[in-house]
Every structure is written in structure tokens, then in C-alpha cells.
One Martini backbone bead per residue (centre of mass of N, CA, C, O) as a GRO file, in nm:
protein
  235
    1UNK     BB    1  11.168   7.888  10.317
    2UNK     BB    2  11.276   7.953   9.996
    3UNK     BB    3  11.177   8.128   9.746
    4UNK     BB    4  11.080   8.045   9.411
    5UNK     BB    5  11.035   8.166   9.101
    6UNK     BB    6  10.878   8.004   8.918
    7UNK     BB    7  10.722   7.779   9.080
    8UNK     BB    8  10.633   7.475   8.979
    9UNK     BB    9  10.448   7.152   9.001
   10UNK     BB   10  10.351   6.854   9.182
   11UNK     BB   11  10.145   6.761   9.438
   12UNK     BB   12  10.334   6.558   9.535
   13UNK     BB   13  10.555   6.788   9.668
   14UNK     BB   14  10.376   6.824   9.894
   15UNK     BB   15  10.326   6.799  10.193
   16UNK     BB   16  10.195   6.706  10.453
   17UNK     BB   17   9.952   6.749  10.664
   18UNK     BB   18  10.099   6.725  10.904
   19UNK     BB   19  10.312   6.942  10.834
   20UNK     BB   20  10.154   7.163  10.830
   21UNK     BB   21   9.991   7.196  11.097
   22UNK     BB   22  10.268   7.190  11.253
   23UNK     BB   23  10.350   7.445  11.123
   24UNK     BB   24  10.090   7.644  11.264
   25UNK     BB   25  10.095   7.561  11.538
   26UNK     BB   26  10.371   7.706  11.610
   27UNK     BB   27  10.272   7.975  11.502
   28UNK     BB   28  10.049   8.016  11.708
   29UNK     BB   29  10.210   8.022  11.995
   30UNK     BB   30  10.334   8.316  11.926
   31UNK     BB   31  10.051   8.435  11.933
   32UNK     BB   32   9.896   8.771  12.043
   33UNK     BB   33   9.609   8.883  12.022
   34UNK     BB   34   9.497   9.159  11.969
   35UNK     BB   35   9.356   9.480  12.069
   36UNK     BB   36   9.119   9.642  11.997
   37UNK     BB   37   8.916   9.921  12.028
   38UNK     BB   38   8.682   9.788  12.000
   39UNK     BB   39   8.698   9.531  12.224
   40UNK     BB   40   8.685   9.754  12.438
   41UNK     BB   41   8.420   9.893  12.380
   42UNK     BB   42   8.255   9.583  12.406
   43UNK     BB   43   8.339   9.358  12.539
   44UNK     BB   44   8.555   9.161  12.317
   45UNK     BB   45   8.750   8.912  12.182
   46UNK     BB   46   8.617   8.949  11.902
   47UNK     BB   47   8.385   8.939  11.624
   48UNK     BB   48   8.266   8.690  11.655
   49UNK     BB   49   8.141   8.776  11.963
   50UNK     BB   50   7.983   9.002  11.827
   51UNK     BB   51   7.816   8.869  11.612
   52UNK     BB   52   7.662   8.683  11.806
   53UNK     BB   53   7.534   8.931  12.007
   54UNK     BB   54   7.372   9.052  11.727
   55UNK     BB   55   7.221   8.884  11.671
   56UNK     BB   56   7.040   8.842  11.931
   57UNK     BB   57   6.959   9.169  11.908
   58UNK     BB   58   6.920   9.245  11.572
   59UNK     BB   59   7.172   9.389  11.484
   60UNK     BB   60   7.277   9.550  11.167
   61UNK     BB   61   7.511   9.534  11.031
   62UNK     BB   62   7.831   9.734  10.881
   63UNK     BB   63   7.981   9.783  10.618
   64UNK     BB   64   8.333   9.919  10.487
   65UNK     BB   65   8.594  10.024  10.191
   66UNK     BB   66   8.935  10.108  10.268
   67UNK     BB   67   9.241  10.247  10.135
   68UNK     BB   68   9.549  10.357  10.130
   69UNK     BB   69   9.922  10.420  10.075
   70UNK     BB   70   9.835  10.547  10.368
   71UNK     BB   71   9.819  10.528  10.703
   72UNK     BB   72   9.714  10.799  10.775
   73UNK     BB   73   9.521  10.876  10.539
   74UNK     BB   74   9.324  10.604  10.672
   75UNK     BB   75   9.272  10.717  10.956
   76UNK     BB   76   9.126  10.946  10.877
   77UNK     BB   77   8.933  10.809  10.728
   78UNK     BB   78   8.774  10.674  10.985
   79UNK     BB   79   8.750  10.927  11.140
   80UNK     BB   80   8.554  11.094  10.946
   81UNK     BB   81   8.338  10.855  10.912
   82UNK     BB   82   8.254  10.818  11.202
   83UNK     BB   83   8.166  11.145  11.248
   84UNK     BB   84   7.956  11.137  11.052
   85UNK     BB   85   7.771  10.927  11.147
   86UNK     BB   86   7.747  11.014  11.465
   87UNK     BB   87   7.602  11.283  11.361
   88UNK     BB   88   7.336  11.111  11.209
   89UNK     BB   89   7.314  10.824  11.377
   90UNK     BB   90   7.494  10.589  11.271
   91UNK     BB   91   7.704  10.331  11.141
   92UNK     BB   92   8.001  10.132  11.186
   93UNK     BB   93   8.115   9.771  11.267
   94UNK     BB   94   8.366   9.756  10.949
   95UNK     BB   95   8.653   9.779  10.849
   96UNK     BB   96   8.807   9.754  10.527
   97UNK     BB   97   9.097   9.699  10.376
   98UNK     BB   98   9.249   9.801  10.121
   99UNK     BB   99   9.481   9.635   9.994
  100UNK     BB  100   9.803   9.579   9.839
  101UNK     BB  101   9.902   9.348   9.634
  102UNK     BB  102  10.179   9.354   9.708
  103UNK     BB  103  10.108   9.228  10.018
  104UNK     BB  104  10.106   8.929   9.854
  105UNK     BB  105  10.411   8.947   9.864
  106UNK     BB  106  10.692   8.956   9.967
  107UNK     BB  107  10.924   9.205  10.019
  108UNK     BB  108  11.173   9.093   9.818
  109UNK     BB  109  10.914   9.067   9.572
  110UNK     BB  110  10.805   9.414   9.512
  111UNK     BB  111  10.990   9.501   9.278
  112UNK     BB  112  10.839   9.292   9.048
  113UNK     BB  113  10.564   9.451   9.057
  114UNK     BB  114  10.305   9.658   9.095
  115UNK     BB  115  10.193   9.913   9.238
  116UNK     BB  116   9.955  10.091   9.394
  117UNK     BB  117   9.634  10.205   9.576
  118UNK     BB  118   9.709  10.076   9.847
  119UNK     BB  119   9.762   9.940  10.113
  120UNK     BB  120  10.076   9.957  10.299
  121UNK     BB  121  10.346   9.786  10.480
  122UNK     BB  122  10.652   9.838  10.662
  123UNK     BB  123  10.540   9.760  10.957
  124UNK     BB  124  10.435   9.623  11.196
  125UNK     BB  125  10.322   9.840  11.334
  126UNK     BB  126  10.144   9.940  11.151
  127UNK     BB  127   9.915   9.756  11.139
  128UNK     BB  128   9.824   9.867  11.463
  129UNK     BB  129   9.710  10.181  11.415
  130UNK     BB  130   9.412  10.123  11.297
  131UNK     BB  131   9.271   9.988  11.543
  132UNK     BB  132   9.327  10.252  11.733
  133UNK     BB  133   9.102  10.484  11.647
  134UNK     BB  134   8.819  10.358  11.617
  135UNK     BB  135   8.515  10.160  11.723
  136UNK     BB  136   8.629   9.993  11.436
  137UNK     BB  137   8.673   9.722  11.327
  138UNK     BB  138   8.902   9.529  11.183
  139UNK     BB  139   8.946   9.397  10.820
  140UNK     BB  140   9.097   9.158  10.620
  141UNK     BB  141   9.125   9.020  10.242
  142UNK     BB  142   9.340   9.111  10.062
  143UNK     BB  143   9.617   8.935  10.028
  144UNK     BB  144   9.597   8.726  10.225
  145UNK     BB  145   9.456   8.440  10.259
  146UNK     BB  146   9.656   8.268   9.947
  147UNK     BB  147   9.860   8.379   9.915
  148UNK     BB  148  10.217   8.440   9.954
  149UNK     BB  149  10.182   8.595  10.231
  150UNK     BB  150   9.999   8.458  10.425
  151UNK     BB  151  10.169   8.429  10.726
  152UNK     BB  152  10.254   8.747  10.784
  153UNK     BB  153   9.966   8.852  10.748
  154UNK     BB  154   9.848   8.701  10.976
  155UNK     BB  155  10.025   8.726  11.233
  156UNK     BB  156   9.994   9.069  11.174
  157UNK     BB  157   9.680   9.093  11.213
  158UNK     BB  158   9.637   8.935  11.484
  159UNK     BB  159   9.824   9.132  11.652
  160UNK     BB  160   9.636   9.361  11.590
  161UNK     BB  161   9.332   9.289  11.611
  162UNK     BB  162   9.231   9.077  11.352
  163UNK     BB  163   9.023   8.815  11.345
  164UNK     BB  164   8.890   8.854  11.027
  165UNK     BB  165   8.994   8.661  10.733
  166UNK     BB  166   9.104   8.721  10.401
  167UNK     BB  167   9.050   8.559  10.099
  168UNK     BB  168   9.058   8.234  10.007
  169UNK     BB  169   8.934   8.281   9.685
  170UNK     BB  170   9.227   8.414   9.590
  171UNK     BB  171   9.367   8.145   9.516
  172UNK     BB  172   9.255   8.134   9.262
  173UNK     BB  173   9.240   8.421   9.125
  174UNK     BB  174   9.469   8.583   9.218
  175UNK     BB  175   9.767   8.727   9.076
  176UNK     BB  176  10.130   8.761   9.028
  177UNK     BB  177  10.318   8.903   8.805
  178UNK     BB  178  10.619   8.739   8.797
  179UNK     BB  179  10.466   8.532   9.014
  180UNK     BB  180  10.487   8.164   8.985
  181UNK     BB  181  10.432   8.047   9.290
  182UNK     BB  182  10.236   7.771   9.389
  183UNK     BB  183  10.368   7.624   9.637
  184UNK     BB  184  10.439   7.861   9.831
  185UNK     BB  185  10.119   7.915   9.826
  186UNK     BB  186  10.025   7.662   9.903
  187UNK     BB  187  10.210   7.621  10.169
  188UNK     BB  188  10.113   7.968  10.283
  189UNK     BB  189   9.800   7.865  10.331
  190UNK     BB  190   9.814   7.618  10.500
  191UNK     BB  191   9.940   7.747  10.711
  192UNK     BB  192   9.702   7.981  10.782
  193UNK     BB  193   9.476   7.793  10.830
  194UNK     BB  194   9.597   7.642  11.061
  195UNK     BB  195   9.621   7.898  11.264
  196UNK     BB  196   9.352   7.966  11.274
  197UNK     BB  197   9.239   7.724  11.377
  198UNK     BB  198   9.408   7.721  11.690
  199UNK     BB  199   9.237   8.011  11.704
  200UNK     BB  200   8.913   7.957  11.706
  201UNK     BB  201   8.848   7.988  12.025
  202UNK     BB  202   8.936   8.320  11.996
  203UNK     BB  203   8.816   8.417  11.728
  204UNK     BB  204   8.920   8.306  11.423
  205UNK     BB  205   8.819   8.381  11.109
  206UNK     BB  206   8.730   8.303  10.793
  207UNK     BB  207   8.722   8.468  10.457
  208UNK     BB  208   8.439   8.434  10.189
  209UNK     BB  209   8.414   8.512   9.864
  210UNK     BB  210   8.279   8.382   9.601
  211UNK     BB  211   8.326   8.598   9.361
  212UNK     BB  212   8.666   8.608   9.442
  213UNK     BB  213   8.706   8.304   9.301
  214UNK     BB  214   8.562   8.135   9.049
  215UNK     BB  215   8.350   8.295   8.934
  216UNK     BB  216   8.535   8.500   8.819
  217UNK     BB  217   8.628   8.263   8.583
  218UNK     BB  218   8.385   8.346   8.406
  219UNK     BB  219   8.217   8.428   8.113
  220UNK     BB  220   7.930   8.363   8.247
  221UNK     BB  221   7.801   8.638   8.475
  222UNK     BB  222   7.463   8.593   8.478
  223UNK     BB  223   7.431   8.405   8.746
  224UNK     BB  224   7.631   8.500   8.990
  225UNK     BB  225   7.458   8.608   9.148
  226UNK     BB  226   7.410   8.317   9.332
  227UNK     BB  227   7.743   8.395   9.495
  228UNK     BB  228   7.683   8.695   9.654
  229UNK     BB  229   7.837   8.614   9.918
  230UNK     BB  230   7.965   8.613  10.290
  231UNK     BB  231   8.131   8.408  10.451
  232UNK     BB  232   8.168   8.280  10.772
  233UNK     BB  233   8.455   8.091  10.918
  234UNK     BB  234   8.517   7.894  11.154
  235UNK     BB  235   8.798   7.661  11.192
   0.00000   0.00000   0.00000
């Protein structure tokens, strides 16, 4: 499907939903998703499977949110921030990265953008090397599900092994000025929706934080806080 910049719509001009899931399905079936260093060294196929066993055992999880527009320096930091923590006795059981807004819409239409200094990937193969770096999870929420760019960053996500994804409540606030192409953003998050649903029984779950979705829109963020928390779901 061909993107049109400043798309705006009727929902009635959406596909149906059997057409939107039709097409999840399909790619779906060519996704097979990455082993990272972290399942490795748990034995464990998904985040979903880790989280699920550390339940059980009481196991207090902890994340950390990192990220530059050099993959090499985001490795870089991955590695001191963990021999630092191994050093104390300490631990983190998953990096979320911090994706650049570009990375939120199609590569053909990131110069009409401003970059910023989040991560960056200029190919597949890119995604895949913060996953084997040290035996902790990578996550990604920011610019994905929701996005312009939804079923690509979905595809190239799980192909790296990295199997929690979010933050589909960033279709309502995040914005990408001077692309204002509704349908397609419609259009390629139900599709990116649709392949996590496919891959479920696999561990694919989708991740969204409240704060970073409608609550954001409120001028009166007095009360926020009781939405402050973040929901982990496997569709």
C-alpha cells in the first residue's frame, strides 16, 4: 500500500476487519522470532515465559530506559551499566531502548522529520545486535505499535528477539508533524496488532503505559496519577 502524506479519512473507508487480520496473519507466518542473549541464558522461548517463572518464585523484576542514535554507543552502555550492577550485586532484567521519533514513520519519509538523539536502525541487521550483548531482555515501546511505521518495526522487533512490544497508546498521543496520514497509521497498527495476536501462543505481548496514551491529553493532570502504571498484555 502506497503511504500518502497528509492522509486524513472517514472510518468507513477502512478495510474490514477480516481484511486487516488476513493480512497480520500472512506476515506472521514469515516472522520467526529471534533467540536474544537473555533466552539464552534462561531458557526461556519469550519475555511473557520469564515473566510467568519469576512470578512463581518472587522474583522482583527491574528495568532501565536507555538509548542513543549510535548503536554501538547504546551496546556500549548496556555493557557498563550491567558489569556495574554485577559489580554491586545488583541486576536488571530488561533494557527498554529508547527509539528515535524518526524511527516512528517509514524510512522514505524521515527527511520531512526532525532526528532527534534517540536510537536509530538503518537495517534489519541493526535491530539484532543490542539483543546479544548481555543477558538482559531488550524491550521497545516508543514508535512502535501505533506508529506510521508499525508492522515494520513489529517484524524487525521480533525477528531480533525481542518479543514485548509497545506502546500502542502512543496511536492516540504521539504525533509526527508533517505527516499527518491517519488511515495508514490506522491501517499498519491494526495490521502490527493483528501479527502479535498470531504469534501469542510464541510469547509476543503487546505493552502499553496509560500515562503515555489519552491521560497525556488531559490539561488537568491532577489525578494522572492513578494511571500510572503499565499493563502488559498478550493479545
Amino acid at each position: 500500500m502506497e503511504l500518502k502524506v497528509n492522509r486524513r479519512f472517514n472510518e468507513k473507508e477502512l478495510p474490514d476487519m477480516k481484511t486487516l487480520l488476513s493480512e497480520g496473519e500472512k506476515i506472521a507466518k514469515t516472522i520467526t522470532i529471534g533467540e536474544s542473549l537473555f533466552m539464552k541464558t534462561y531458557g526461556v522461548k519469550s519475555e511473557v515465559e520469564y515473566k510467568r517463572k519469576m512470578m512463581q518464585t518472587g522474583h522482583v523484576m527491574k528495568h532501565t530506559h536507555i538509548g542513543w542514535n549510535s548503536v554501538s554507543a547504546t551496546a556500549e552502555g548496556f555493557q557498563k551499566i550491567y558489569e556495574a550492577l554485577k559489580e554491586t550485586g545488583s541486576h536488571v532484567d530488561r533494557f527498554g531502548v529508547c527509539l528515535d521519533g524518526s524511527m516512528g514513520v517509514p524510512e522514505k519519509y524521515r527527511h520531512l522529520i526532525q532526528v532527534g538523539t534517540g536510537q536509530v536502525y538503518k537495517t534489519p541487521d541493526e535491530w539484532k545486535i543490542l539483543s546479544q550483548q548481555v543477558p538482559v531482555q531488550v524491550h521497545m515501546g516508543d514508535h512502535m505499535i501505533g506508529s506510521l511505521n508499525s508492522v515494520e518495526n513489529c517484524v524487525n522487533a521480533l525477528s531480533a528477539g525481542v518479543t514485548t512490544i509497545g506502546n500502542i497508546s502512543h496511536y492516540y498521543s504521539y504525533e509526527y508533524p508533517g505527516l499527518d496520514m491517519e488511515y495508514d497509521r490506522t491501517v499498519k497498527a491494526c495490521e502490527a496488532i493483528a501479527i502479535m495476536g498470531c504469534l501469542r501462543e510464541q510469547g509476543a505481548a503487546i505493552h502499553s503505559n496509560l500515562d503515555d496514551g489519552m491521560g497525556s491529553q488531559f490539561h488537568d493532570l491532577a489525578n494522572l496519577g492513578y494511571s500510572n502504571f503499565v499493563v502488559d498484555r498478550a493479545f
